[in-house]
N, C-alpha and C positions, 0 to 999 in steps of 0.2 A: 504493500500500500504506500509506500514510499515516494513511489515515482505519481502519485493520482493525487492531482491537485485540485479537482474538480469531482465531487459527487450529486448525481440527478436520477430522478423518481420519477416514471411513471405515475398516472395516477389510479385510475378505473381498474381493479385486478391487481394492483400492486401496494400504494398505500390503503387505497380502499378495498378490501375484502368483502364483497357481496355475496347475500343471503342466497345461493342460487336458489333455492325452495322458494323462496317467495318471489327475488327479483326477475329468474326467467320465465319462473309463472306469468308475471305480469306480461313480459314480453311477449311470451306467448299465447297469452287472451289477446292484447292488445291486437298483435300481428295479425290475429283472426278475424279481429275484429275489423282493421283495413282492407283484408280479403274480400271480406264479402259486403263492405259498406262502396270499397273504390274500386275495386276490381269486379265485382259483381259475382263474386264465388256463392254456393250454393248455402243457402241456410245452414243445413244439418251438419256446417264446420264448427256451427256455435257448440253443438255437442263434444267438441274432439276433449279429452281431458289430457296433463300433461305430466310426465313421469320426470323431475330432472334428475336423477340419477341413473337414467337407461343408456342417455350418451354418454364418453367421454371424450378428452380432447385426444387430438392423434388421429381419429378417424379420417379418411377422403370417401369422401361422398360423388360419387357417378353422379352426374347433374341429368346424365340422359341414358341411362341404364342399358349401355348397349357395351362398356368396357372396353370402349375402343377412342381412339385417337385425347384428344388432352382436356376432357370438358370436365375439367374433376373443382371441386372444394375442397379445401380443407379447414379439419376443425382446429383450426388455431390458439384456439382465446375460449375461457369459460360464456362469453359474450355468443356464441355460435351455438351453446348447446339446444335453446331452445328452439333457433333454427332450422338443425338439423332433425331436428326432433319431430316437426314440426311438416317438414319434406319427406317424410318417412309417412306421416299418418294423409299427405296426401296422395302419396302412390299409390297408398292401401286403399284410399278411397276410391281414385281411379280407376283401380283395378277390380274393384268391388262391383255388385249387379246395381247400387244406388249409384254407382259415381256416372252415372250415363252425362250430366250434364258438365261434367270435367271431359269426354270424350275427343271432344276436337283438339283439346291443349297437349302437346305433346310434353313428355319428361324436363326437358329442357325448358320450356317455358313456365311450368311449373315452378321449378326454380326462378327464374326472373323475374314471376310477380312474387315472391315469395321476398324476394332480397330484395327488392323494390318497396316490398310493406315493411319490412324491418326499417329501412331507410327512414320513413316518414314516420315511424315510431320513435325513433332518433329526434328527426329534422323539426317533430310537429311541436314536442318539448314534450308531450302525454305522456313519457317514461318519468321526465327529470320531475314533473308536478308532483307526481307522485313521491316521488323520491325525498323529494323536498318538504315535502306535509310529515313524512315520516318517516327520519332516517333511520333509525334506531331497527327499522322494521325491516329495511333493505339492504344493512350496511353493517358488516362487525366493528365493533369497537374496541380498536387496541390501545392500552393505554400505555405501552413501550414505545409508540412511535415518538411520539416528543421525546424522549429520554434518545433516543437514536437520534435524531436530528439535532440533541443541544450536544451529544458527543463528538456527531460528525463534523459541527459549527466549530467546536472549542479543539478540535486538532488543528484548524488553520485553514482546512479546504472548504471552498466555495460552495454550496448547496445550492440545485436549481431545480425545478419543477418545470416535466417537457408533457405536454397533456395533449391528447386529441380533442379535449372537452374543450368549448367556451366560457367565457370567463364569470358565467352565470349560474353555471352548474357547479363548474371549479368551486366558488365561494361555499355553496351548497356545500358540498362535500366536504370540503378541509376544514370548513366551519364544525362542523361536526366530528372530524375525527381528531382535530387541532386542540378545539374549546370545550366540546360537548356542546355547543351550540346551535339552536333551529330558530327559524322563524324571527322573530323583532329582534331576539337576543344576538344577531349575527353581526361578526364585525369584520374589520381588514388585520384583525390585529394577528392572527395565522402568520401571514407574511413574514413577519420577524423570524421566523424556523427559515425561510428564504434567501436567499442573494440577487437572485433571476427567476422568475416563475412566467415560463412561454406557455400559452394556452393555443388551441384552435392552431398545433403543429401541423398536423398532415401527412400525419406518421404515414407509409415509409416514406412520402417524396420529399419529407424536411431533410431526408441525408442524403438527396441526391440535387432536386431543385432548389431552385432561387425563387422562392415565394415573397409576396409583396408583405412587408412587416409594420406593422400597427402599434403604436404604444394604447394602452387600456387608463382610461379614466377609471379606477377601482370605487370612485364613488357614483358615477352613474353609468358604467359599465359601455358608454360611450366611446370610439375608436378615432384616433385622429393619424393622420398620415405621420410616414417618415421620409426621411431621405436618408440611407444609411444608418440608422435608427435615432439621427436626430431628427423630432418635430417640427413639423411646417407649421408655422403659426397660418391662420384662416385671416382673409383680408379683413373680414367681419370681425371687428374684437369681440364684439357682442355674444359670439359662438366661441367664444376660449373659453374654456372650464376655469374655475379658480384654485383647484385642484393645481400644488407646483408640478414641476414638469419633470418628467426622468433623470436621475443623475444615471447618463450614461457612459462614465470615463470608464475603460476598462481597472478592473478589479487589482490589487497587487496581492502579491504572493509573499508575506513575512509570516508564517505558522506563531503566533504567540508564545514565547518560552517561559517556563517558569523558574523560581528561583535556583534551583537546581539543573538547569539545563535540559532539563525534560519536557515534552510534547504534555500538556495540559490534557491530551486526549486521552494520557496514561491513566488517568483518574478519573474511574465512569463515576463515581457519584458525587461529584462536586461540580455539576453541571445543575445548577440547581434555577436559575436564569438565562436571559438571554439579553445580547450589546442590545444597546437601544439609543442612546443618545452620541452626542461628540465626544463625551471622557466618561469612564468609571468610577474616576477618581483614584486610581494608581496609575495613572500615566498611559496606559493602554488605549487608543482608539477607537471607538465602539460603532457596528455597522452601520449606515444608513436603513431604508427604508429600503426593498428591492423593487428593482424596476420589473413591470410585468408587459407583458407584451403580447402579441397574436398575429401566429405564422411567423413569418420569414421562414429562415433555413438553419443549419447547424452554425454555417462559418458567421451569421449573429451570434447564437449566441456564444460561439467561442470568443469573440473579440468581448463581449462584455463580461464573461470567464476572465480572462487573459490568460485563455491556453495557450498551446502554438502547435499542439499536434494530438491526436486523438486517445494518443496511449496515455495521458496525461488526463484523458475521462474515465470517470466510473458511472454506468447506467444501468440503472434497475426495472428492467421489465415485466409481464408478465406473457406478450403476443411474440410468441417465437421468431416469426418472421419479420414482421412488422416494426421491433422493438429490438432484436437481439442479435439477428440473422446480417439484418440491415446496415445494425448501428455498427456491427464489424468487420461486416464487406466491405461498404462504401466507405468509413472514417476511422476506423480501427478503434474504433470506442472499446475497451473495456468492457465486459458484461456479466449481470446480475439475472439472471432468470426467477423467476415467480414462478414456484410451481407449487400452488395448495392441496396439489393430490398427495404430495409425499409424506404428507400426516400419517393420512389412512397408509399408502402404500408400504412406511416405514412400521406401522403396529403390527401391521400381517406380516410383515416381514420378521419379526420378532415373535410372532407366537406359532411360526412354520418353520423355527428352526431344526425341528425333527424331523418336518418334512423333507428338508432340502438334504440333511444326512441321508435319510430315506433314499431320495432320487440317488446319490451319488453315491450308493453303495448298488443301487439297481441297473445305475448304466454302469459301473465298475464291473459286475455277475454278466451283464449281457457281452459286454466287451470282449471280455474273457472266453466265456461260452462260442461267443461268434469267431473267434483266432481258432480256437479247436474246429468248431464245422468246418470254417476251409482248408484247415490243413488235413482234414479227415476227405475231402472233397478233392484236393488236388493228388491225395496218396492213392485214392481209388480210380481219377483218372489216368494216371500216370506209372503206376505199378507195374504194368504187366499182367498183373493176376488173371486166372478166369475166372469170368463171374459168378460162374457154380463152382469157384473153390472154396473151403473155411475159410481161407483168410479173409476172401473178399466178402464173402458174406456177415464174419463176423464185424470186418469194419463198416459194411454197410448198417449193420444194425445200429452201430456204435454211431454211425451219422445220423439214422433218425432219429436216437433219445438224445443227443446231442440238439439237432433242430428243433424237436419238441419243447425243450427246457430254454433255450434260444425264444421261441415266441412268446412263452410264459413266462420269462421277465420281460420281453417288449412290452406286451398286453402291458402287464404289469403297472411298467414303467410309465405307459402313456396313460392310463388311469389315472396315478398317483400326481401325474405333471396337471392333468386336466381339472382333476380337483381341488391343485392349490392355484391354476388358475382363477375357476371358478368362485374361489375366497373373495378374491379382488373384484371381479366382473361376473357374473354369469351369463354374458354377451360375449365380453372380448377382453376380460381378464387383464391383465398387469398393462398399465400403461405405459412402462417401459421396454415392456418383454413379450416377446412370439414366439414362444417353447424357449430355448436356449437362446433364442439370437436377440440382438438390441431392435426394438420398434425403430421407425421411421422418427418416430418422437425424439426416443433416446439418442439417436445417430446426431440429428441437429444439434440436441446439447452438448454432447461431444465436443462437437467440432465449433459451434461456436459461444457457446457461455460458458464464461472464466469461470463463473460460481453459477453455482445455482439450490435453490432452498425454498421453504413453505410458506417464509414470512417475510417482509423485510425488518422484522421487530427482532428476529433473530439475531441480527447484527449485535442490540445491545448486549447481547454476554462473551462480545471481542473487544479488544482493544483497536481504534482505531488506526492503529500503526501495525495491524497481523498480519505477517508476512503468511500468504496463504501459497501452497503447494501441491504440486498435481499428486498422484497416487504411480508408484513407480508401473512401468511397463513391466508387463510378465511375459516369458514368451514358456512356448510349449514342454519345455524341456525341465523346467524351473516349478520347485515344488508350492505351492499359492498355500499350503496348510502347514509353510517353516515359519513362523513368527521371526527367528531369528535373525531371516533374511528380510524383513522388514514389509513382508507381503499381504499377512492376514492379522493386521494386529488390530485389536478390538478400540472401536471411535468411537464417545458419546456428543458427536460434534452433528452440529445439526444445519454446517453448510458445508457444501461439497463441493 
């Protein structure tokens, strides 16, 4: 953590943890409810009811059910589950002897009024109202996240908020996960956890385009041009907020030391405040008020960071592609993946640890047993013998109790696999895992998040200066159950 001088949050799925039980319920009444008010879908969709724990993320959804050429989805983001969800119950309908009047829409189109209704469920605010009237209902409430952001604050590095939301929802939300506050009780006071908070990004094309960048009036939520992200004053004074105007000098980079030459971040519980004014009163500096902003593109907000190159960000997501995939292809950001399944995934993982002994004394017997069949297989073809002699008859017999005890731990074997599957999914099982092999899920984080974890609340039980490291490479030959050799030693560390 050394070289990151810049730390930034996502927000929807990352700082904010939503209720899926309730929040893609809504999405998913709502969505129905645009079906067949603006699309003219059939009544009998007001009936559909909604499971959210039938999807997971990881899946690709065939948009046109034919498995052929590139018209796929995927589920990227907890934001999709009731989508998909959703695409599913209208295939069933289609295909069903009531869906007569879906008859002419093909699969594919299905999908396009479908992400279409999602759209205006977004765009029309009917998700955020809601939301808004009652967060508590839609939204977990962590009360570690301020403690993680007065640590990340008080190491020296910049904190920013990169959001696809506008800056009306944004308040909504951080109001409530910042202050505990709703409704009249809401204020701008959140911000101070801030340095830079970009709303209305445009995730992924903010890491690749030049989008037109707004400064935000935070008290009437009103958008006034820039030029390079300084403010164009309006020839009308009349129309200038009174609201002061953005300090947008870029940021310096001096980490605060304390009297012992030590990083301030060494000490999580003495973060008990937050800078707020010109002085503290020990000589120390205290931050401004963060400028907030809407759209532009990354290389903004690097200048008002003062980064100067990507590796020098840390960003926390929780949309694989969108968020994670992106921010390391195109700028080499750093990344923090979001992933709330690994709760559940990490307790079944812990109460199947007899299982997984189980499997791997079952593929060790099969392994074994199958070395024997073919060597018993290539001695009978290859011997000489005739087939009506003892010998060959007795090694033939010795082949088939051989092959028999051979499929009887396969069977076995793939029972035992299917059932701790089954633990996890009784659809599609371990979101990271396809029998033995890494999911398409898993493969992405690999390859591109640095970390990756359940919460970003997690953070507070590091030290902001933790030097984090990969897990050594093992190759075939090399025993993974020698501790000694540093392979299989027991974590109760809950980022990876």
């Amino acid at each position: 953590m050394k070289h990151i001088k810049a730390i930034g949050f996502d927000m929807d799925y990352t700082l904010a943890q939503y209720r899926p039980e309730t929040f893609e319920a809504l999405a998913h009444q709502q969505t129905v409810e645009k079906l067949v008010t603006r699309f003219g879908y059939p009544e009998e969709l007001r009936s559909f009811t909604f499971s959210w724990d039938y999807m997971m993320k990881g899946l690709v959804i065939d948009k046109s059910l034919n498995f052929e050429g590139n018209d796929y989805a995927l589920v990227d983001t907890l934001f999709s589950l009731a989508e998909a969800y959703l695409f599913m119950q209208l295939v069933e309908f289609k295909d069903s002897p009531v869906g007569k009047a879906l008859q002419e829409k093909s699969y594919h189109q299905l999908y396009k009024d479908l992400r279409s209704a999602v759209d205006m469920c977004h765009r029309d605010g009917s998700l955020k109202k809601s939301v808004a009237a009652d967060p508590a209902r839609f939204i977990h409430h962590d009360p570690l996240l301020r403690k993680v952001l007065r640590t990340l604050r008080a190491s020296g590095r910049r904190i920013f908020l990169a959001t696809n939301s506008i800056w009306d929802y944004t308040n909504v939300v951080m109001n409530y996960l910042l202050l505990g506050e709703r409704g009249s009780g809401r204020s701008v006071k959140w911000l101070d956890y801030f340095d830079v908070v970009m709303v209305g990004c445009g995730k992924p094309g903010f890491f690749n385009d030049r989008g037109q960048l707004f400064s935000v009036d935070v008290g009437t939520g009103l958008l006034r041009n820039t030029d390079e992200g300084m403010p164009i004053t309006p020839i009308d004074e009349a129309d200038v907020s009174e609201a002061p105007l953005p300090d947008l000098r870029p940021l310096s980079f001096e980490p605060p030391q304390s009297p012992n030459g030590t990083s301030p971040g060494a000490s999580l519980s003495s973060m008990d405040s937050l800078d707020g004014g010109a002085n503290n009163g020990n000589g120390k500096p205290q931050r401004m008020k963060p400028s907030v902003f809407q759209g532009g593109c990354y290389k903004d907000l690097h200048r008002y960071l003062g980064v100067t190159s990507g590796e020098q960000v840390l960003y926390a997501g929780d949309h694989i592609y969108g968020d994670i995939v992106k921010a390391k292809q195109a700028i080499g950001w750093r990344t923090l993946l979001v992933v709330p399944e690994l709760d559940v995934e990490l307790a079944l993982q812990e109460q199947a640890k007899s299982v997984w002994a189980e499997l791997r004394l079952l593929r060790t017997q099969r392994d074994s047993v199958d070395d024997q069949m073919q060597r018993f297989e290539w001695a009978l073809a290859h011997s000489g013998w005739d087939p009506k002699s003892e010998a060959y008859q007795k090694n033939l017999a010795m082949l088939k109790e051989t092959a028999a005890r051979h499929d009887a731990l396969r069977s076995k074997h793939s029972e035992v696999l299917s059932s701790l599957h089954r633990r996890h999914h009784p659809i599609w099982g371990q979101i990271l895992k396809t029998g033995y092999q890494n999911s398409r899920f898993a493969h992405q984080i690999e390859r591109y998040a640095c970390l990756y974890t359940s919460h970003v609340s997690n953070l507070a039980y590091y030290s902001p200066n933790k030097r984090w490291q990969g897990r050594c490479d093992i190759m075939a030959h090399e025993d993974v159950d020698f501790p000694e050799a540093g392979w299989n030693v027991e974590s109760d560390s809950d980022m990876y």
